[in-house]
C-alpha positions as CSV (number, residue, x, y, z in Angstrom):
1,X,44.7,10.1,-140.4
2,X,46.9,12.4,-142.3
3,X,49.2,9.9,-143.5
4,X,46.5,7.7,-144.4
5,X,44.6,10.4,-146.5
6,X,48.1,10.6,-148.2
7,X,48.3,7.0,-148.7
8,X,45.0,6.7,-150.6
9,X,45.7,9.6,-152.5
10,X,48.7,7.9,-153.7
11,X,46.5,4.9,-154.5
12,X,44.3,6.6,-156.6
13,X,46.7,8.9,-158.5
14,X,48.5,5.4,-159.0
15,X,45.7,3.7,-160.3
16,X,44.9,6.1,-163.0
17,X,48.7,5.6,-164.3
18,X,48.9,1.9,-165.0
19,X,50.9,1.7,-168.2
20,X,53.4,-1.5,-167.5
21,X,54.3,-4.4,-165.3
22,X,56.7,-1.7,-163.3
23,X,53.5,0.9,-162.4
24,X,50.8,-2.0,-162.0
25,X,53.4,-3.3,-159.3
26,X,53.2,0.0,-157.7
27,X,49.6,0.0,-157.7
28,X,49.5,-2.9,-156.0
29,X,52.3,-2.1,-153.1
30,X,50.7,1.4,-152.4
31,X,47.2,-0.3,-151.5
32,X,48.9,-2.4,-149.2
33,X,50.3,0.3,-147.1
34,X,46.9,2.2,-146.9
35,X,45.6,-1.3,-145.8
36,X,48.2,-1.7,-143.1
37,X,47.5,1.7,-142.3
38,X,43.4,0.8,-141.8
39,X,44.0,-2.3,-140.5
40,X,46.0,-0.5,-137.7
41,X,43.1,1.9,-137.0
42,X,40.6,-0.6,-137.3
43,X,41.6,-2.7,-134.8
44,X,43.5,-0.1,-132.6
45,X,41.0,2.4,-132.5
46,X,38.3,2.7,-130.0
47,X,35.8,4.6,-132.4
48,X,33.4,1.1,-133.0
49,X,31.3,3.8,-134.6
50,X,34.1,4.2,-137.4
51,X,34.6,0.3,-137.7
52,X,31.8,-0.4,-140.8
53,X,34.2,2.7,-142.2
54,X,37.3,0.6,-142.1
55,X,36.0,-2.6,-142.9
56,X,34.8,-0.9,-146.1
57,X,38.1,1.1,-147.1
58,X,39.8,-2.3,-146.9
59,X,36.9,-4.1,-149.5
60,X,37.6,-1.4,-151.6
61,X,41.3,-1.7,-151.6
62,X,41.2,-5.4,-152.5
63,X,38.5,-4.3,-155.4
64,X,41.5,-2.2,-156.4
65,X,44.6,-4.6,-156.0
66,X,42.0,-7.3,-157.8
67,X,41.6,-4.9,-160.5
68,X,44.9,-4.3,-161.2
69,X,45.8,-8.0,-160.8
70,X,43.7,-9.0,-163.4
71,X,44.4,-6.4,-166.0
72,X,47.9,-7.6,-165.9
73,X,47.5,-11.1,-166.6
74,X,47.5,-12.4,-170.4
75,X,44.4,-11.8,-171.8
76,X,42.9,-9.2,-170.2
């Protein structure tokens, strides 16, 4: 849980810092690892209780790498 609190700190400080092509792609890789890191607990935990938790963090990670996806294209 650690690393994953780190991971979506990273993701959010990342986020705020989108300037170029380079720092959008960044924004886009760190979300995947928290995901993988979510998907992992989500699926390999055996808190159900926490499950609506997980499900959500990942809906809001693809909010994010949609976001950032379409920011980047010409445009936007």
């Amino acid at each position: 849980m650690a690393s994953l609190a780190e991971a979506l700190g990273t993701v959010r400080l990342s986020l705020s810092h989108i300037v170029d092509d380079d720092t959008a792609r960044l924004a886009i890789d760190l979300p995947e690892n928290a995901g993988a890191q979510i998907g992992h607990l989500q699926i390999g935990c055996c808190a159900l209780d926490r499950m609506p938790l997980y499900s959500e963090m990942l809906v809001e990670l693809t909010k994010a790498q949609r976001f950032v996806t379409n920011t980047r294209e010409p445009g936007h």
